[in-house]
C-alpha positions as CSV (number, residue, x, y, z in Angstrom):
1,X,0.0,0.0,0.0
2,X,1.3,3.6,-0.9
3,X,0.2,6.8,0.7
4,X,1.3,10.1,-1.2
5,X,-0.1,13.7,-0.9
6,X,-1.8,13.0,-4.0
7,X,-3.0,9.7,-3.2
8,X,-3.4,5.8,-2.1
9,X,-2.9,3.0,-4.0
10,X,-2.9,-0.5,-3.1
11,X,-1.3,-3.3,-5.3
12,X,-2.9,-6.9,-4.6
13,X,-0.8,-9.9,-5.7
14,X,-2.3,-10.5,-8.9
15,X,-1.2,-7.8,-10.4
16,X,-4.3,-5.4,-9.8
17,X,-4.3,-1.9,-8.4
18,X,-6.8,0.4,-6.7
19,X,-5.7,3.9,-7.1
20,X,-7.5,7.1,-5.6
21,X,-6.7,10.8,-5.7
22,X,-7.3,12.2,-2.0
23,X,-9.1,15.0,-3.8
24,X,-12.1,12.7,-5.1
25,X,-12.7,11.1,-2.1
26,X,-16.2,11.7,-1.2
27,X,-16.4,9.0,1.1
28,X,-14.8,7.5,3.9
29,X,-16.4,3.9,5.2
30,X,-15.0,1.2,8.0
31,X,-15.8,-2.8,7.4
32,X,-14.2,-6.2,8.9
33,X,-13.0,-8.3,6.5
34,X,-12.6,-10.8,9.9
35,X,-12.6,-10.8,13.5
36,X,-9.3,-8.9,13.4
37,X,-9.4,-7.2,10.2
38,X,-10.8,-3.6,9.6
39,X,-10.9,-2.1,6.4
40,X,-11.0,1.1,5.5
41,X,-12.7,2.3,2.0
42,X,-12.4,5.4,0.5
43,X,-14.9,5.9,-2.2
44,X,-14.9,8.7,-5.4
45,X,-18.3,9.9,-6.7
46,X,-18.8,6.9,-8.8
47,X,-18.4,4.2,-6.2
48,X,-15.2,3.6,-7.2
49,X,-12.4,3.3,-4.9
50,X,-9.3,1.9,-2.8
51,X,-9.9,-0.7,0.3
52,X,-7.1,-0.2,2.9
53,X,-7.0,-3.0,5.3
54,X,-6.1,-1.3,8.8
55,X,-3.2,-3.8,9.4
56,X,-1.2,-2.3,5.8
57,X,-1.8,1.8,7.6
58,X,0.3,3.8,9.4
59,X,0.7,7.0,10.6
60,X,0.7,9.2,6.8
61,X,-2.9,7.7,6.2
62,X,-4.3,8.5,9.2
63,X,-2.7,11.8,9.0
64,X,-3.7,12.3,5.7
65,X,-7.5,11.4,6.0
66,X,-7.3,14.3,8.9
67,X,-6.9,16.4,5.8
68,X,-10.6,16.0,4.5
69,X,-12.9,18.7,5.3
70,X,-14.2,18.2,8.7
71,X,-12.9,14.8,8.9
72,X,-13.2,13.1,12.9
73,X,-10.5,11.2,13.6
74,X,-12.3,9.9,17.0
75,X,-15.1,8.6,14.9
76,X,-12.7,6.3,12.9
77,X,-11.2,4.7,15.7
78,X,-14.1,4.2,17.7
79,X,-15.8,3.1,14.2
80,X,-12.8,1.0,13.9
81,X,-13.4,-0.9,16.7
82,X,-17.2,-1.5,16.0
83,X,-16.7,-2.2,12.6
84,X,-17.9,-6.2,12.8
85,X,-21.3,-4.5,13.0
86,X,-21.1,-4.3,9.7
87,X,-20.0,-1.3,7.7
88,X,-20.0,2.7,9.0
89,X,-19.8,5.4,7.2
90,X,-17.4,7.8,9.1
91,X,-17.5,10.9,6.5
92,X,-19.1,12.0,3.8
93,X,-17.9,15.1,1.6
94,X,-19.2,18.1,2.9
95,X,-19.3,19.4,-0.4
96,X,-22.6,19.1,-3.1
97,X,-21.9,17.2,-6.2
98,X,-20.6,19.5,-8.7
99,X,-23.3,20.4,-10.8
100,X,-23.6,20.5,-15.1
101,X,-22.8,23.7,-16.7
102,X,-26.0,25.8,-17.5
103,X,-25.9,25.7,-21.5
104,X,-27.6,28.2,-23.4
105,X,-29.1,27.6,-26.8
106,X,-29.6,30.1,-29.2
C-alpha cells in the first residue's frame, strides 16, 4: 500500500491496483474483512475506490484522512473498533456534487 499527498494505491498480488486521488474522495467507510481485520474504504463519486486494510496503515494515512474537510479522527477509531457490526460510514464530503454547466441555446 502507498500513501502520497496525491494519493493511495494499493497493489494486490495479482497484479491489480486500486488507485485514488485524496481530492475525489467523497467518502470514507469502516468494514471487517474478519474478527481482526478492519478495512477502510475510500470511495470517489462513482463508487469507485481503494480498500485499505487497517493492518497495511500507518501513521501518513491517518494523517492524511485528517486532511478532508471536517474529517473526525475519533469517529474512525471508535468506528474501527465497531466495525464487525457491519460497515459505518465515518465521512461523507461536505461538499454538493458539482453540478452540469448551465448551457444556453440560441
Amino acid at each position: 500500500m502507498y500513501v502520497t499527498e496525491e494519493g493511495v494505491a494499493r497493489h494486490y498480488s495479482d497484479g491489480s491496483v486500486e488507485a485514488l486521488a485524496w481530492e475525489d474522495v467523497v467518502e470514507v467507510r469502516v468494514a471487517s474483512e474478519s474478527e481482526s481485520e478492519v478495512l477502510y474504504i475510500l470511495l470517489d463519486r462513482d463508487g469507485e475506490g481503494c480498500v485499505v486494510p487497517r493492518s497495511a496503515t500507518d501513521a501518513s494515512f491517518l494523517a492524511r484522512l485528517r486532511y478532508l474537510p471536517d474529517f473526525d479522527l475519533d469517529r474512525l477509531l471508535i468506528a474501527s473498533e465497531a466495525a464487525r457490526d457491519g460497515v459505518v460510514i465515518v465521512w461523507r464530503s461536505p461538499e454538493p456534487p458539482s453540478s452540469l454547466p448551465d448551457l444556453e441555446y440560441d
